[in-house]
SEVEXKOL-374751 format. One line per 10 residues: number of its first residue (from 1); their letters; for each residue x, y, z of N, C-alpha, C. Coordinates in steps of 0.001 Angstrom, whole numbers. Layout:
! residues N
NUM = a = X Y Z X Y Z X Y Z  ...
! end
This chain:
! residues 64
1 = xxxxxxxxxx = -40902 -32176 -34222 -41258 -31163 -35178 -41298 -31798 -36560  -42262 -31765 -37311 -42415 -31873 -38802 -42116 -31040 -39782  -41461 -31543 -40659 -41113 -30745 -41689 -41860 -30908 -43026  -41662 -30141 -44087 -42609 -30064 -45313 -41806 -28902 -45941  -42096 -29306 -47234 -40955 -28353 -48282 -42067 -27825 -49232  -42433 -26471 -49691 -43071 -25952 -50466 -42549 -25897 -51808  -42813 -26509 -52924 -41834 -26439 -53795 -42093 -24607 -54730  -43100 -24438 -54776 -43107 -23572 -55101 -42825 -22351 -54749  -42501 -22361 -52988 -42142 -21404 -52491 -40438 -21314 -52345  -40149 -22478 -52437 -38606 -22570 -52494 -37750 -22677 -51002
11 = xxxxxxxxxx = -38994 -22938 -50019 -39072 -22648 -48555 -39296 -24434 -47433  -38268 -24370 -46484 -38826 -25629 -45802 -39551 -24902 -44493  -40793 -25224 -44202 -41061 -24700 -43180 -41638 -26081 -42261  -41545 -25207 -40814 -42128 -26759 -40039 -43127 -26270 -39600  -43640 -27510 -39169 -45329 -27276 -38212 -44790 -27722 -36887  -44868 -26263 -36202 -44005 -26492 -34789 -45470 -25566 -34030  -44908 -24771 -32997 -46110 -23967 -32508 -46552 -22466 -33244  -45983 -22460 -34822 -46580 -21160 -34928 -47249 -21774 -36345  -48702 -21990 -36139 -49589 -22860 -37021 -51039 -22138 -37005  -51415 -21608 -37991 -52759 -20551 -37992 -53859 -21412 -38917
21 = xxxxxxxxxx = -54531 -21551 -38060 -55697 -22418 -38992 -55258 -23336 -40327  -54233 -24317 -39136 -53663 -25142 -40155 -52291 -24855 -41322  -52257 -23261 -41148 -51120 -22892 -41804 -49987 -23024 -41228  -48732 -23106 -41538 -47543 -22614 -40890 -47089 -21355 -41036  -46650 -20554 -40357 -46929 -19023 -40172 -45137 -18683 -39864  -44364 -19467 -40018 -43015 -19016 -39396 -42369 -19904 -40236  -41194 -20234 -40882 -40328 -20735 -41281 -39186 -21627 -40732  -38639 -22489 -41305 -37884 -23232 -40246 -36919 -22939 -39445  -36286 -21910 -39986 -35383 -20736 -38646 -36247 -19898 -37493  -37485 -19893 -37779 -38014 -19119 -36552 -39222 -18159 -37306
31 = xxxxxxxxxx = -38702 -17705 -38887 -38573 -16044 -38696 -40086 -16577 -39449  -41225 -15046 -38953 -42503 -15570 -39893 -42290 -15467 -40992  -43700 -15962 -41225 -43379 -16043 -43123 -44114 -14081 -43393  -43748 -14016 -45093 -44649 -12670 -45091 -46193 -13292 -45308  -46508 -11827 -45752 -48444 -12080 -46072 -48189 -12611 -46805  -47714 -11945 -47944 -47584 -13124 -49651 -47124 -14514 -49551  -46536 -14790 -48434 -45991 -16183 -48796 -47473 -17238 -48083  -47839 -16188 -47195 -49254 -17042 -46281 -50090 -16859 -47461  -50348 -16246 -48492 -51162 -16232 -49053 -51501 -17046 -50600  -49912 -17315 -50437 -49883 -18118 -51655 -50031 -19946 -50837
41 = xxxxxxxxxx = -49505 -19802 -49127 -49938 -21371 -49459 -51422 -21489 -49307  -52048 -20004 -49052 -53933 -20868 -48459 -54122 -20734 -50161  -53756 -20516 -51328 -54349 -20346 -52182 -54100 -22117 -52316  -52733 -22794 -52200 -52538 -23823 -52314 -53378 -24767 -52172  -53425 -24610 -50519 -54398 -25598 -50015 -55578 -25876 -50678  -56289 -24461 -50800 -57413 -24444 -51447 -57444 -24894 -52488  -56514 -24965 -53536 -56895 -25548 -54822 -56675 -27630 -54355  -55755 -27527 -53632 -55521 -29002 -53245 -56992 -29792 -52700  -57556 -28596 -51872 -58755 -29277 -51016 -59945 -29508 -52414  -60050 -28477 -53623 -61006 -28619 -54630 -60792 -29923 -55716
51 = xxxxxxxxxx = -59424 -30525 -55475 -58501 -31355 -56340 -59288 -32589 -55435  -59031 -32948 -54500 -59383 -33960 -53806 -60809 -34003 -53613  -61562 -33465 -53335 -63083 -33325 -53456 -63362 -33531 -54574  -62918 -33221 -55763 -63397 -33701 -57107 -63222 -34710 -57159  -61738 -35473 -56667 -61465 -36971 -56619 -61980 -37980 -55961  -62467 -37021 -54822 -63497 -38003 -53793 -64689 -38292 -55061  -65780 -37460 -55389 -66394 -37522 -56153 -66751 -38549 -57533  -65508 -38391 -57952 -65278 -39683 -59015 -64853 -40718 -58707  -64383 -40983 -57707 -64765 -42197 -56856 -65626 -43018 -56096  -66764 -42354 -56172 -67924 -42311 -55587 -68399 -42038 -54272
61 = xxxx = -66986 -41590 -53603 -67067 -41230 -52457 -67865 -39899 -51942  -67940 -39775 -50234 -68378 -38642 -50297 -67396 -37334 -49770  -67981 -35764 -50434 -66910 -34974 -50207 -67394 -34045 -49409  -66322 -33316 -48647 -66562 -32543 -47700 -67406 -31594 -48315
! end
């Protein structure tokens, strides 16, 4: 099992079997997460995935 610490959520959650299109959906005791907390990490991701695509970019690479 992998672990990962949200800093902003204040939360360690793992990527075990409760994983929703890449999210982690349950917390490291078991219990799910709420909507708000799923919703604040896809906002995450999403800004992470626009962060790196820009970086691909100015690197001359290509981006998804």
């Amino acid at each position: 099992m992998h672990r990962m610490t949200c800093s902003n959520l204040n939360q360690t959650i793992h990527l075990g079997p409760g994983i929703f299109q890449g999210m982690p959906t349950h917390d490291v005791e078991g219990k799910e997460l709420s909507k708000s907390a799923l919703k604040k990490l896809s906002k995450q991701y999403e800004q992470q995935e626009k962060k790196h695509s820009e970086y691909l970019q100015s690197q001359g690479g290509d981006a998804k």
